[in-house]
C-alpha positions as CSV (number, residue, x, y, z in Angstrom):
1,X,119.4,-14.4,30.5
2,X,119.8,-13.4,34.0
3,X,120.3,-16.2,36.8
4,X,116.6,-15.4,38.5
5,X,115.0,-16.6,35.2
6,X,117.0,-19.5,35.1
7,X,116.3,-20.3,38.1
8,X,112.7,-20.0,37.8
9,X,113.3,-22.1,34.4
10,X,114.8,-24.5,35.7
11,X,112.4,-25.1,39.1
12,X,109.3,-25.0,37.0
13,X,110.6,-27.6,34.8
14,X,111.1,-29.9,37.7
15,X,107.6,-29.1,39.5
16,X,106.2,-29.9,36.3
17,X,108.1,-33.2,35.5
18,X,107.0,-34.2,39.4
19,X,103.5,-32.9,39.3
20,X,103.5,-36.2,36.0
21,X,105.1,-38.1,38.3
22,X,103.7,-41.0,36.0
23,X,104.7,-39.8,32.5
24,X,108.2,-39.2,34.0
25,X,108.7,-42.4,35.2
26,X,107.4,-44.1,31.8
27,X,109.8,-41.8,29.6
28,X,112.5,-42.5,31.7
29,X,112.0,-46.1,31.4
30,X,111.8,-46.1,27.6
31,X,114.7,-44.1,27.5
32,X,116.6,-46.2,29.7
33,X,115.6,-48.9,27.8
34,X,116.9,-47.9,24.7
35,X,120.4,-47.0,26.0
36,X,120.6,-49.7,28.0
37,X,121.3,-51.8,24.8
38,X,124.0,-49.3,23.4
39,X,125.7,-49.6,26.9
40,X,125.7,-53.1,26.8
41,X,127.0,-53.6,23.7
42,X,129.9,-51.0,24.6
43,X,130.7,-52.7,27.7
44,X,130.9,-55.6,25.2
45,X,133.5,-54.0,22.8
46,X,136.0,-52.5,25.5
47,X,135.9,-56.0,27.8
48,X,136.6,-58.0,24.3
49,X,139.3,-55.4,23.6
50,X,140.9,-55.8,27.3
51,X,140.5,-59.7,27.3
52,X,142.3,-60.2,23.7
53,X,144.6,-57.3,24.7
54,X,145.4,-59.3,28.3
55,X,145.6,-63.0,26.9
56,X,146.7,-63.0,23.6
57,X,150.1,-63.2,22.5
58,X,151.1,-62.4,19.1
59,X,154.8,-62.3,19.3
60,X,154.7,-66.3,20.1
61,X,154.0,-69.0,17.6
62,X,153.5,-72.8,18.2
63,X,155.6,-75.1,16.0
64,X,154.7,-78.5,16.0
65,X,155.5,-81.9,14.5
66,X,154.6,-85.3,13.7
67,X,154.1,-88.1,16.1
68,X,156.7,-89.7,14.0
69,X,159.5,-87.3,14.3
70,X,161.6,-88.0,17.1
71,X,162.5,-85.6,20.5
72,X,166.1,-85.5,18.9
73,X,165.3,-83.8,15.8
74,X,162.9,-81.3,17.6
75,X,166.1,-80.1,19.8
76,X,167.7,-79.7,16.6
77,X,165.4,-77.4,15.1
78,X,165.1,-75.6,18.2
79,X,168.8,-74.9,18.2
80,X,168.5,-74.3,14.5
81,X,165.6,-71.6,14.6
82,X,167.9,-69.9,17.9
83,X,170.6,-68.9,15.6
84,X,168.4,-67.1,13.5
85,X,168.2,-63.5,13.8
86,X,164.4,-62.0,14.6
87,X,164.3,-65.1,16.8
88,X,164.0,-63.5,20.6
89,X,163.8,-67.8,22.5
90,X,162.6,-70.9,21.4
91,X,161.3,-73.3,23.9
92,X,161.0,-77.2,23.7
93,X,157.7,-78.1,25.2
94,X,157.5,-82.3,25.3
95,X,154.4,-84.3,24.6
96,X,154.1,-84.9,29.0
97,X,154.6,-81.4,29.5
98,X,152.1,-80.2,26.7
99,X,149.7,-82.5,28.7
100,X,150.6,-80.9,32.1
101,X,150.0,-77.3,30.8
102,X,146.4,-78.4,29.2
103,X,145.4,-80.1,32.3
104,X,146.1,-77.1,34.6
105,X,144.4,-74.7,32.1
106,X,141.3,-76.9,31.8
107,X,140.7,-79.0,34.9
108,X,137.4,-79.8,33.7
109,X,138.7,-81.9,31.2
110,X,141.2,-84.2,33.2
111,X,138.6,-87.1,33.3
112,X,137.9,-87.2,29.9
113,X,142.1,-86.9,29.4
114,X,142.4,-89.8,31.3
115,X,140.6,-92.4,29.7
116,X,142.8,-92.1,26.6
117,X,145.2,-94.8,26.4
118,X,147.9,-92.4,24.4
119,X,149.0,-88.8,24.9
120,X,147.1,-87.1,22.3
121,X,149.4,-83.7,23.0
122,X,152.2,-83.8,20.5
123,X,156.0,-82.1,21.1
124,X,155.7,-78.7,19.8
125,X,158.2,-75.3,20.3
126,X,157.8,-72.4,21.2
127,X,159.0,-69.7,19.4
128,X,159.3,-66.1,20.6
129,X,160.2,-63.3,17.5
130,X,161.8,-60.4,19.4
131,X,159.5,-57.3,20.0
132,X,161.7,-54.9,17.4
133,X,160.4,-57.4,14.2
134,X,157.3,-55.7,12.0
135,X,154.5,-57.5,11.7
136,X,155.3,-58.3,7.8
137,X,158.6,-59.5,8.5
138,X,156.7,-62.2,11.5
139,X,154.0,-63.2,8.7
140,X,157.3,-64.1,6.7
141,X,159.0,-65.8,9.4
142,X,155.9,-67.9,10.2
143,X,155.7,-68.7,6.7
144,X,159.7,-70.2,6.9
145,X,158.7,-71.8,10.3
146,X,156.6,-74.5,8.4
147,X,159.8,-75.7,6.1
148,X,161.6,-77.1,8.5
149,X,161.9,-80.6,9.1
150,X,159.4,-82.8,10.8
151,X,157.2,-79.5,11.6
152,X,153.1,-80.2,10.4
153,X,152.0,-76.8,11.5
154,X,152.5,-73.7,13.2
155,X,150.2,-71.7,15.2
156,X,150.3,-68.0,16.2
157,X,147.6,-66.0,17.9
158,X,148.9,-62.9,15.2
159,X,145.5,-63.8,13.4
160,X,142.9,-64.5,16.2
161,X,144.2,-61.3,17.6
162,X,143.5,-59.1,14.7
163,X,140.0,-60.7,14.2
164,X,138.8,-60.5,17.5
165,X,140.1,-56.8,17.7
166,X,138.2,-56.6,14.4
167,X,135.0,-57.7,15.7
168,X,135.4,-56.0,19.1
169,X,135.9,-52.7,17.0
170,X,132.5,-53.7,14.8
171,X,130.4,-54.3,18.1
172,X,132.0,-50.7,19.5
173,X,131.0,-48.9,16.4
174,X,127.2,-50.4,16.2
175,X,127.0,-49.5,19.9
176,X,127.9,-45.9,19.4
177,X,125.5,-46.4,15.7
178,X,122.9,-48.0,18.1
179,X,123.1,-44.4,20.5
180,X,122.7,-42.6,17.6
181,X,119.9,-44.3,16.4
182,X,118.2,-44.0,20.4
183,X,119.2,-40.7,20.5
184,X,116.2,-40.2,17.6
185,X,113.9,-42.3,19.8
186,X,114.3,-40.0,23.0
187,X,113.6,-37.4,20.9
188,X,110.1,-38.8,20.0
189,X,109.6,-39.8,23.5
190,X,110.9,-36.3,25.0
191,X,108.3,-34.5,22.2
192,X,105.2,-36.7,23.2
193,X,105.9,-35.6,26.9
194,X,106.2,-31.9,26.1
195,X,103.2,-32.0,24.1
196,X,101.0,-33.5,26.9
197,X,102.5,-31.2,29.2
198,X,101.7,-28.4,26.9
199,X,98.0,-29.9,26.7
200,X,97.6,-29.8,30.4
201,X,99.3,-26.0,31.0
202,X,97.3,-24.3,27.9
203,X,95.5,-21.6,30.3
204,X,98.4,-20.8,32.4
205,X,100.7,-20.8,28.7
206,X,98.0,-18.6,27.0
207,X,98.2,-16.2,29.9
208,X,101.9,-15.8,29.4
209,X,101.5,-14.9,26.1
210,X,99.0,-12.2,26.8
211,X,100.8,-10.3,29.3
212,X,103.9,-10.4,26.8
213,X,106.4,-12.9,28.8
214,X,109.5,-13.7,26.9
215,X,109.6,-17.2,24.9
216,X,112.8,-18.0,26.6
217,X,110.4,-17.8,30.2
218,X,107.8,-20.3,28.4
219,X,109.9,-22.7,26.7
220,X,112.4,-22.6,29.4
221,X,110.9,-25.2,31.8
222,X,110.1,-27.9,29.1
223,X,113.4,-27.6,27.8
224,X,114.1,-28.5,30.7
225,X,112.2,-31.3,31.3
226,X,113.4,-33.0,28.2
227,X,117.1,-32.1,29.6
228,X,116.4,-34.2,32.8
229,X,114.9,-36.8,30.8
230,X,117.4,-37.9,28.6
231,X,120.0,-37.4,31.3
232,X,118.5,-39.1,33.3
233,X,117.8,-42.1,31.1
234,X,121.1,-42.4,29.9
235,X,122.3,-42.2,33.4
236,X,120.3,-45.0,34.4
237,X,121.1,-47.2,31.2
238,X,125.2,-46.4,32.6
239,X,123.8,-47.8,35.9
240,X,122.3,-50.9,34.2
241,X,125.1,-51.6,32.2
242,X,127.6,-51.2,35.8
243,X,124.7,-53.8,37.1
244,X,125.7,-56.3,33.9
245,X,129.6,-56.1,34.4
246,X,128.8,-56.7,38.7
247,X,127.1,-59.7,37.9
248,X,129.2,-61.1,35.4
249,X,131.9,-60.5,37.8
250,X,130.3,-62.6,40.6
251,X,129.4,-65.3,38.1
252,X,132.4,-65.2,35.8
253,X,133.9,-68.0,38.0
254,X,130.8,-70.9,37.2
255,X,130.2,-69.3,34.0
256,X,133.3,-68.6,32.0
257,X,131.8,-67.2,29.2
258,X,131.0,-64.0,31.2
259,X,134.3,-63.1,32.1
260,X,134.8,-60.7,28.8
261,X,132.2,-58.4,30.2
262,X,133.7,-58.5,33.9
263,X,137.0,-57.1,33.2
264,X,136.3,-53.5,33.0
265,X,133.3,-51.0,33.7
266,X,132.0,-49.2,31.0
267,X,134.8,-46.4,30.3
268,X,133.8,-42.5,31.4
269,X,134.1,-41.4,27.1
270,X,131.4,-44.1,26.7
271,X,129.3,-42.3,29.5
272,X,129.8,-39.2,28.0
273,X,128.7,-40.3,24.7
274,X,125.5,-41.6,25.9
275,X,124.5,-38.7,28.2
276,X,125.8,-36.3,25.9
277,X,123.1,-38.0,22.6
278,X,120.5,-38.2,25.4
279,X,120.5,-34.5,26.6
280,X,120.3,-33.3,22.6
281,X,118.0,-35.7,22.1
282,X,115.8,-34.3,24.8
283,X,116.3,-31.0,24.2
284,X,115.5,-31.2,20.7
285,X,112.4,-33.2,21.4
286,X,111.2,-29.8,23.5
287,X,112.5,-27.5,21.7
288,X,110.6,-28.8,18.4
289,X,107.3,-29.5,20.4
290,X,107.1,-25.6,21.9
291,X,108.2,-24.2,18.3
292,X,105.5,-26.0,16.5
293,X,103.1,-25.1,19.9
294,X,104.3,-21.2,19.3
295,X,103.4,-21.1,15.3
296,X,100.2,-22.8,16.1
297,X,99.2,-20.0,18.6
């Protein structure tokens, strides 16, 4: 194909798409549509993934005891659990201090903190297993952590990790499912706008056929068209997605429950996957249309 035809391909397909300057603009916005919720949901995976990734700390466990169990026998334990090995620090936090921490972490909550007449925070450790230890061998020495003396529980964000990594993984794979599934439904949409503009350029198609003008030179420009379509929707459903994480980072502050989707824009593979199931899509959707167009004639 020399670069004259494509040219000519190429600049008839985008007469045509803005001589139905109205059928454009309503396939763009169904496609658009349609990504927009498989961008979404992607933002949603990688900002859950970065959030559990930046706050979580699954080396650490919590150890704590019984109101009844005096400070005394908490430093003993500490020094006890120092000594042994896959143990990186172990750090006393007291019921006051426990209080302090919560207090700066949740502000919100200092009135409601206040009118209790006791400290509800009890003394609790914190126990840091070096970096080198497996994960089986932390299970196991989170397990041993809950034998010692005066200790009612122990608390490690091992598990909440691996869940939320789980489920940020789940809403990452029905996002790319969900493209998948869109991609099928800009091809519908792309075939329905390349049959009306079929409809409308009959005369000037039948004419081509007559004076012998290769297929390539008549299916060319709607090719085309369904190219720019389905780029150009899943270009503007990356744009409505970068319009979700801008706003949820303005309003992360009031609202807290935003901030998982303002940590990160949606990354450039996730672009990529989008534009790249959109331009198939509409290709395909063309490509169908004029082949069934060409055995019907």
């Amino acid at each position: 194909m020399s670069l004259r035809l494509l040219r000519m391909m190429v600049s008839d397909g985008l007469v045509a798409l803005l001589r139905g300057r109205g059928l454009t603009a309503a396939a763009l916005l169904i496609i658009t549509l349609t990504f927009s919720v498989s961008a979404v949901a992607l933002l949603a995976a990688g900002n859950l993934a970065a959030a559990v990734e930046l706050n979580s700390r699954p080396g650490v466990f919590r150890v704590y005891f019984s109101e009844e169990t005096p400070d005394s026998e908490a430093a003993v334990v500490a020094r006890r659990l120092r000594a042994r090995d896959g143990i990186d620090s172990v750090t006393v936090v007291w019921a006051d201090q426990a209080r302090d921490e919560f207090l700066v972490a949740f502000p919100e909550m200092s009135a409601g903190v206040a009118l209790l007449a006791d400290n509800p925070f009890p003394p609790h450790l914190e126990v840091t297993v070096a970096d080198a230890v497996a994960a089986v061998r932390r299970r196991e020495l989170r397990a041993t952590l809950g034998d010692e003396e005066g200790v009612v529980a122990v608390r490690g964000d091992d598990l909440w990790t691996r869940r939320l990594l789980e489920l940020a993984g789940l809403i990452r794979r029905a996002g790319l499912a969900t493209g998948l599934a869109f991609a099928l439904a800009a091809t519908l949409v792309v075939a329905g706008v390349t049959r009306l503009s079929l409809a409308s350029r009959r005369d000037e198609i039948a004419v081509m056929w007559v004076v012998g003008a290769p297929r390539a030179f008549i299916s060319g420009p709607f090719v085309v068209e369904g190219v720019v379509l389905g780029a150009g929707g899943a270009l503007l459903a990356w744009a409505a997605s970068w319009g979700v994480f801008r706003i949820a980072s303005v309003l992360a502050d009031a609202h807290p429950l935003l901030g998982f989707l303002a940590l990160a824009p949606l990354p450039l593979s996730s672009v990529l996957f989008l534009v790249a199931c959109s331009v198939v899509a509409g290709s395909c959707g063309a490509l169908l249309t004029v082949y069934q167009a060409a055995r019907a004639h």
